[in-house]
ZAPA-758973 format. One record per residue: y, x, z of N, C-alpha, C, CB in turn; residue number from 1; residue in three letters. Coordinates in nm, 2 decimals. Glycine has a CB too. Layout:
<recs>
Y, X, Z, Y, X, Z, Y, X, Z, Y, X, Z, NUM, ala
...
</recs>
This chain:
<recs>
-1.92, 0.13, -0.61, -1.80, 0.13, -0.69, -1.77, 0.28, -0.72, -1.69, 0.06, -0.62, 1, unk
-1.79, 0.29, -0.85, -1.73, 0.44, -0.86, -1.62, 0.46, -0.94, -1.82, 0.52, -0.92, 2, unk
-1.51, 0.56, -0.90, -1.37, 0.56, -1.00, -1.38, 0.71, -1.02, -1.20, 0.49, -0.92, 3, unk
-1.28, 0.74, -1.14, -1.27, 0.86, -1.19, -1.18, 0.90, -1.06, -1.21, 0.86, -1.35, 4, unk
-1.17, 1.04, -1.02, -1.04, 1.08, -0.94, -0.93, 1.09, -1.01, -1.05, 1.20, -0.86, 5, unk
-0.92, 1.09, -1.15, -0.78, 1.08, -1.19, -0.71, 0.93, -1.14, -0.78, 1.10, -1.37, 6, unk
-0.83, 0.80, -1.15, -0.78, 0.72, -1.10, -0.71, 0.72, -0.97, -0.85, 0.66, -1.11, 7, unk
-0.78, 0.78, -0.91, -0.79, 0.80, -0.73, -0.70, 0.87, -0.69, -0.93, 0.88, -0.66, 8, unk
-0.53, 0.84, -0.74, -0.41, 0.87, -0.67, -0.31, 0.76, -0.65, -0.35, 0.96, -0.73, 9, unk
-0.22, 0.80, -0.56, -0.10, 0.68, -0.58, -0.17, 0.56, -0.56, 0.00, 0.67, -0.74, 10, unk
-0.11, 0.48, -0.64, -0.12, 0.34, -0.63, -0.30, 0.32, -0.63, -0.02, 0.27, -0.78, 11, unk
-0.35, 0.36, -0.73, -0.50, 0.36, -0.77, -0.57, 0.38, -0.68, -0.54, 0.43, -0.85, 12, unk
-0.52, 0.45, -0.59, -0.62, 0.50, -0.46, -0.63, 0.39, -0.36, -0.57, 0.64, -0.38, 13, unk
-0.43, 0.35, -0.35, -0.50, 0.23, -0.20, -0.55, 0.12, -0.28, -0.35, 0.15, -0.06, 14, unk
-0.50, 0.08, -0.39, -0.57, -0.03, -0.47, -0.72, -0.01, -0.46, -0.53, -0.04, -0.63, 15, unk
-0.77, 0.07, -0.47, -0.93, 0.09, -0.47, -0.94, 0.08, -0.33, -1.00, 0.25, -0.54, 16, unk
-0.92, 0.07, -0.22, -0.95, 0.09, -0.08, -0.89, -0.03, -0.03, -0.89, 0.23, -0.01, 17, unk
-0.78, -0.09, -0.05, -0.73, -0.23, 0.03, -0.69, -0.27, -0.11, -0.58, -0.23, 0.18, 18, unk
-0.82, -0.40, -0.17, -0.81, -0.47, -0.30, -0.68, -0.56, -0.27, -0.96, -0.57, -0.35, 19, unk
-0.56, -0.58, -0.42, -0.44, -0.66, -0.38, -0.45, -0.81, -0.38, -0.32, -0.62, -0.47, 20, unk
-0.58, -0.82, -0.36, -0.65, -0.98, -0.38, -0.61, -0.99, -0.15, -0.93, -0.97, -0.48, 21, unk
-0.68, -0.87, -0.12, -0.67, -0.87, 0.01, -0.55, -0.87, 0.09, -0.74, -0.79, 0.05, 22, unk
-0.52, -0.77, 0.01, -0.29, -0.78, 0.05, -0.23, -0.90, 0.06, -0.16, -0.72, -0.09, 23, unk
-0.24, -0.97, -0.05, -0.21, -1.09, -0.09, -0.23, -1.18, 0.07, -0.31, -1.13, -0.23, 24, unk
-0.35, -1.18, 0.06, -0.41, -1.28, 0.17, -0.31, -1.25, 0.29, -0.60, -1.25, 0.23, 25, unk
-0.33, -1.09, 0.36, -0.29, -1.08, 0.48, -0.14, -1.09, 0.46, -0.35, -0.96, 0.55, 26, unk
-0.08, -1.08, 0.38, 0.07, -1.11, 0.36, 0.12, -1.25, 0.40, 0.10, -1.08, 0.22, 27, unk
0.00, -1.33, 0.27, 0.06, -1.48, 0.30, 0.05, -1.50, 0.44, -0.03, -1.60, 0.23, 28, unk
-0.04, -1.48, 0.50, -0.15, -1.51, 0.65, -0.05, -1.50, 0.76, -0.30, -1.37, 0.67, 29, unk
0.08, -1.37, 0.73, 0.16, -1.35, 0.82, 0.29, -1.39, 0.76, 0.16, -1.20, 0.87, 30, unk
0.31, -1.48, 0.68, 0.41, -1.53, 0.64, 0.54, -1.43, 0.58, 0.44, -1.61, 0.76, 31, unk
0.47, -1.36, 0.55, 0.62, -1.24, 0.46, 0.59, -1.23, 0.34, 0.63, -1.05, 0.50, 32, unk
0.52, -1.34, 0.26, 0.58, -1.33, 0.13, 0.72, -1.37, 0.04, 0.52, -1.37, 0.09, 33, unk
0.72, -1.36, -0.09, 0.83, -1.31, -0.11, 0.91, -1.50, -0.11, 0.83, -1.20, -0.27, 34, unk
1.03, -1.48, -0.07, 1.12, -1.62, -0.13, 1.16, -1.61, -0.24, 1.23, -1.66, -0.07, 35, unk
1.18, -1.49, -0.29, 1.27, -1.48, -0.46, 1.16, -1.37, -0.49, 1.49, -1.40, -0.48, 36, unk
1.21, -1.36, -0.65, 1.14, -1.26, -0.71, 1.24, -1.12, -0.68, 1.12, -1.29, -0.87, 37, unk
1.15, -1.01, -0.62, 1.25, -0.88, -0.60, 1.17, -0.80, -0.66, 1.29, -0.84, -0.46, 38, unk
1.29, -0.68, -0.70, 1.25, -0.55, -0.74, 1.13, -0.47, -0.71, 1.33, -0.48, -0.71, 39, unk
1.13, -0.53, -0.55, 1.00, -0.46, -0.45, 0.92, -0.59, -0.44, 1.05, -0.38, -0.27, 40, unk
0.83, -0.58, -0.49, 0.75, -0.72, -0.45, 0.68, -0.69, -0.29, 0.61, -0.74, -0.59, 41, unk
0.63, -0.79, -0.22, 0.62, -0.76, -0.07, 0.47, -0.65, -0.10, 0.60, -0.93, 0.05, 42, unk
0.36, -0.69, -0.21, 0.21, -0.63, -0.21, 0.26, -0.46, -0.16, 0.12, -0.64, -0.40, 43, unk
0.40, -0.49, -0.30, 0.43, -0.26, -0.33, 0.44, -0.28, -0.24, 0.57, -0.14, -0.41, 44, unk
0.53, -0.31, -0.15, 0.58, -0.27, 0.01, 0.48, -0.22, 0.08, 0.63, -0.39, 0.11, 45, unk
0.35, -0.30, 0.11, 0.25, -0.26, 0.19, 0.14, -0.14, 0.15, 0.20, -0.36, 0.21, 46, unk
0.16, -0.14, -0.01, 0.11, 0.00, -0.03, 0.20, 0.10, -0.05, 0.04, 0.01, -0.14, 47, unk
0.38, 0.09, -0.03, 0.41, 0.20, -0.01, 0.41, 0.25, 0.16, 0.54, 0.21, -0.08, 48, unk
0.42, 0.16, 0.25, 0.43, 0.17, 0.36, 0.31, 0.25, 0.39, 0.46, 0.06, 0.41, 49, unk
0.16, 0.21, 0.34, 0.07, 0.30, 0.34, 0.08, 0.44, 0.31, -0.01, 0.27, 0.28, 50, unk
0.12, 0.48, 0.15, 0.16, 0.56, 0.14, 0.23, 0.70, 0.24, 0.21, 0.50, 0.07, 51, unk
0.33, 0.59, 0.25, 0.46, 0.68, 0.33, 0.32, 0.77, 0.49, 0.64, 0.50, 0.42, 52, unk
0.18, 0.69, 0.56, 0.13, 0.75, 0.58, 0.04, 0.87, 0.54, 0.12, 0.70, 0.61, 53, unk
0.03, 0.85, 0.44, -0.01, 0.92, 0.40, 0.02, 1.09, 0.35, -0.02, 0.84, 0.34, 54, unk
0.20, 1.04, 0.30, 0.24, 1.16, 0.23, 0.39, 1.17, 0.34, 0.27, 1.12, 0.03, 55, unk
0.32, 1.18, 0.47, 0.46, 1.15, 0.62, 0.55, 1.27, 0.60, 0.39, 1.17, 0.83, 56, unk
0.51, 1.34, 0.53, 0.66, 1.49, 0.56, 0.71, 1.42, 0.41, 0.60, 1.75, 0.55, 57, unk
0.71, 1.37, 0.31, 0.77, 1.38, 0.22, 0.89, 1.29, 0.20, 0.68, 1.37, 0.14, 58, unk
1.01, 1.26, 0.14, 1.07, 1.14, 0.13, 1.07, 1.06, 0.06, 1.14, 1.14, 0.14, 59, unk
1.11, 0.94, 0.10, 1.10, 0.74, 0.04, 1.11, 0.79, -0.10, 1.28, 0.60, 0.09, 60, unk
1.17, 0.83, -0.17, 1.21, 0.82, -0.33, 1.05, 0.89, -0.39, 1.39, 0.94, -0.36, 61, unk
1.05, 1.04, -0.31, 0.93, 1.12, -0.33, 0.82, 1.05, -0.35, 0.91, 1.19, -0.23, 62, unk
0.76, 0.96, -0.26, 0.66, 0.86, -0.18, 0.65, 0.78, -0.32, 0.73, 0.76, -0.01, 63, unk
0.76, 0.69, -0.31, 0.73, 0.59, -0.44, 0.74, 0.63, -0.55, 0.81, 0.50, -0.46, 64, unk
0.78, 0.74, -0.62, 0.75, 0.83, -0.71, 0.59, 0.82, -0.74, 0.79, 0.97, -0.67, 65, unk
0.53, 0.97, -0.65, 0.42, 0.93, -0.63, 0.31, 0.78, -0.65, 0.44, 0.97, -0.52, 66, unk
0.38, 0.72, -0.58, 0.26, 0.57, -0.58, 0.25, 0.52, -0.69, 0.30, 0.44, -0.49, 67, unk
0.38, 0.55, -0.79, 0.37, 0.44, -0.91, 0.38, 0.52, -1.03, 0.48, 0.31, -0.92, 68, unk
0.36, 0.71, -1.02, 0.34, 0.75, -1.11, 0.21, 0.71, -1.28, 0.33, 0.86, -1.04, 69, unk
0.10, 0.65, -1.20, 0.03, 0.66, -1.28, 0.03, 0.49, -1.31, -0.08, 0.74, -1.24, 70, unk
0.09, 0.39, -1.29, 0.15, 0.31, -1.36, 0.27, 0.37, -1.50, 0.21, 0.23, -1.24, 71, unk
0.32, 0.42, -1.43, 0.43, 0.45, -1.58, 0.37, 0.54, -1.68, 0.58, 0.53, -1.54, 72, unk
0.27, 0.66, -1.61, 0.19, 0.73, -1.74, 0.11, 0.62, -1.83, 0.08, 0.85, -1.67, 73, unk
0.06, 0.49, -1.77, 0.02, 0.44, -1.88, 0.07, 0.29, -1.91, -0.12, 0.44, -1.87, 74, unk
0.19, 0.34, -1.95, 0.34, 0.26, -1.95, 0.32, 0.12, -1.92, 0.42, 0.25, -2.11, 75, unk
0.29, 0.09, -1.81, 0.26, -0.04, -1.72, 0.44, -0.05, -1.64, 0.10, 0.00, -1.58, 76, unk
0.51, 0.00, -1.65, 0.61, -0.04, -1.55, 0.73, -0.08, -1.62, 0.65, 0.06, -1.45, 77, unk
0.75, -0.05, -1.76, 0.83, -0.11, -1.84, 0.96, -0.10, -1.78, 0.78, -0.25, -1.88, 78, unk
1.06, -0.21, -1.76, 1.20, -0.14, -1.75, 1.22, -0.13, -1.59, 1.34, -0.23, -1.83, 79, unk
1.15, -0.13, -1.51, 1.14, -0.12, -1.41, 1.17, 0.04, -1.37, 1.04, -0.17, -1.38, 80, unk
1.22, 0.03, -1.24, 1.31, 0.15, -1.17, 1.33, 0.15, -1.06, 1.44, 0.16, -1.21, 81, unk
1.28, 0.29, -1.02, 1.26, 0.31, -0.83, 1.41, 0.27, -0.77, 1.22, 0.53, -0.77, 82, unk
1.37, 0.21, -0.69, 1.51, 0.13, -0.61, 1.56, 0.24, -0.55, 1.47, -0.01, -0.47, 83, unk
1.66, 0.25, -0.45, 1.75, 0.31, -0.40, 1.63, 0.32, -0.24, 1.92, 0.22, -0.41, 84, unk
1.69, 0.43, -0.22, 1.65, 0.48, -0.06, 1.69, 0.31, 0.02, 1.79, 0.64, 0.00, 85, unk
1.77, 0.31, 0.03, 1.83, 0.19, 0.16, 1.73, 0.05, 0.09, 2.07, 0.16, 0.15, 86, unk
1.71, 0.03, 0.01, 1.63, -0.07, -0.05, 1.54, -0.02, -0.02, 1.62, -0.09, -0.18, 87, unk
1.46, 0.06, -0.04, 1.32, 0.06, 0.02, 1.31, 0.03, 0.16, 1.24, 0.19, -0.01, 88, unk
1.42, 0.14, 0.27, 1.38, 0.07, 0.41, 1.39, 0.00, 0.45, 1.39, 0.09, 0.50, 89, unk
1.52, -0.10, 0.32, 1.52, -0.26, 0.43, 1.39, -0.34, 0.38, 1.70, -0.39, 0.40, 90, unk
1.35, -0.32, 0.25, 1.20, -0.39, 0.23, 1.09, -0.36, 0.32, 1.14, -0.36, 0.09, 91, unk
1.08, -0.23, 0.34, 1.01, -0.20, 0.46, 1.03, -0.32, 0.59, 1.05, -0.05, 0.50, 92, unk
1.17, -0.29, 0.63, 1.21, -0.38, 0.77, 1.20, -0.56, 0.76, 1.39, -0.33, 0.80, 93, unk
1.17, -0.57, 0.64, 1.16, -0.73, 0.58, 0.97, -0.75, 0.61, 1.23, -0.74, 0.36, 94, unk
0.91, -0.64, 0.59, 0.75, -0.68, 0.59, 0.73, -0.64, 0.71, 0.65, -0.62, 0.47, 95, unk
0.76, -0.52, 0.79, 0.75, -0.53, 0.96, 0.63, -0.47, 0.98, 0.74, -0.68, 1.04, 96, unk
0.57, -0.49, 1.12, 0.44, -0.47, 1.10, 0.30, -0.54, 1.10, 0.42, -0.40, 1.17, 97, unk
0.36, -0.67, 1.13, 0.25, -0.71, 1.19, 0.13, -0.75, 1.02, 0.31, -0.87, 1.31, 98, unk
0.16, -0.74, 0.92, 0.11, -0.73, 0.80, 0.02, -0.58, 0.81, 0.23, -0.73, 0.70, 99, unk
0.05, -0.47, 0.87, 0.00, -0.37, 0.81, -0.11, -0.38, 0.96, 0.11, -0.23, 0.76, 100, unk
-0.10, -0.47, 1.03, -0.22, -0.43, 1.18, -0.31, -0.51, 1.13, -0.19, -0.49, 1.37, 101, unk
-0.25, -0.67, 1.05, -0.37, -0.75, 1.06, -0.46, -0.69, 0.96, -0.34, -0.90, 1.03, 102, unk
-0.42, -0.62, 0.81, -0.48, -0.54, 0.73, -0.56, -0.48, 0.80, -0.42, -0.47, 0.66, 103, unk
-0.54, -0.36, 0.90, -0.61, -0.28, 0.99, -0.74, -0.33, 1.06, -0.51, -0.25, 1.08, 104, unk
-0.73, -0.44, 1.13, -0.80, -0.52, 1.19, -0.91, -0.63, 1.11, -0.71, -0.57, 1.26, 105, unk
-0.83, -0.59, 0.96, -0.96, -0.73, 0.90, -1.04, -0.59, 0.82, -0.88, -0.91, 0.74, 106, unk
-1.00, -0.45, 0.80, -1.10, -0.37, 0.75, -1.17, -0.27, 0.80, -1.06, -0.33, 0.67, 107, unk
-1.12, -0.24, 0.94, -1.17, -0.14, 1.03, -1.32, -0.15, 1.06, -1.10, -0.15, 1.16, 108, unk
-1.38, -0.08, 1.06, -1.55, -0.13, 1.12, -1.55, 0.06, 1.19, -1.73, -0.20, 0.93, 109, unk
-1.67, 0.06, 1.23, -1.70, 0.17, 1.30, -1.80, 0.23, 1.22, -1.74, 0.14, 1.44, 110, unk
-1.82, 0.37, 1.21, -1.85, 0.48, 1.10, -2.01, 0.51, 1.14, -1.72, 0.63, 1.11, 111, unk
-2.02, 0.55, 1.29, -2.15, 0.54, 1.36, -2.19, 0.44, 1.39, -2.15, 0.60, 1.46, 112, unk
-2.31, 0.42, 1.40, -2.44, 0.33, 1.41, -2.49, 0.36, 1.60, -2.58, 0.39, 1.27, 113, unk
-2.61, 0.28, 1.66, -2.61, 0.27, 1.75, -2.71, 0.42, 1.72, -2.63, 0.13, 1.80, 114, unk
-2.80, 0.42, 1.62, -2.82, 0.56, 1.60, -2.76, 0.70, 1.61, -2.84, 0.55, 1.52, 115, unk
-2.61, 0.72, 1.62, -2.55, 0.79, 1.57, -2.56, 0.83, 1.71, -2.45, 0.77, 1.49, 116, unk
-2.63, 0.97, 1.71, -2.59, 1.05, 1.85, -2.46, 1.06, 1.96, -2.60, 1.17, 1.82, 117, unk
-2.43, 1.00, 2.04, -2.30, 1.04, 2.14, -2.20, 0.94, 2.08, -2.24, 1.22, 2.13, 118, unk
-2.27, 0.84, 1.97, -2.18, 0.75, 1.96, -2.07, 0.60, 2.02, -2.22, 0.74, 1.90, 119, unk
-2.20, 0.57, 2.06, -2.23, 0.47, 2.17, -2.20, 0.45, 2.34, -2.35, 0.46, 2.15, 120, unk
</recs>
């Protein structure tokens, strides 16, 4: 699979790395999807929550900036508008964690082989 690195920021990047076909799954799987339609859909949640590891010194507003910049450069976000600070952490506190381990655990594999010197 090869992407441009202009693709390969924000949103584009965890999308290319945890597909939202897979979000989807582990979301339903742990029962935190959405009951209403919200501003924050639960998928954003888990790729901002990624994020937020990603970009850890920066702040919530910063973070989601970032993630969905290159949605709005190619005017995909239409009248949509970064939520308020306290909105993002209670969406955060609504998806929890156990969404972001089972993710962890259904994509983790090990990098060394039984070949790999001092791996084993």
């Amino acid at each position: 699979m090869s992407a441009d690195i202009g693709e390969l920021s924000g949103l584009g990047l965890l999308t290319w790395v945890y597909r939202p076909g897979l979000v989807d799954r582990v979301v339903a799987a742990c029962g935190r999807g959405e009951q209403r339609r919200r501003l924050l859909p639960t998928r954003l949640v888990v790729y901002f929550v990624l994020a937020l590891a990603l970009f850890s010194p920066a702040p919530y507003l910063e973070v989601m900036r970032h993630l969905v910049e290159g949605l709005r450069d190619q005017g995909l976000l239409g009248e949509w508008h970064i939520p308020a600070k306290s909105s993002l952490f209670r969406a955060r506190q609504r998806l929890g964690s156990e969404p972001l381990r089972v993710l962890f655990a259904t994509t983790v594999k090990p990098m060394g082989t039984e070949a790999t010197p001092g791996c084993f």
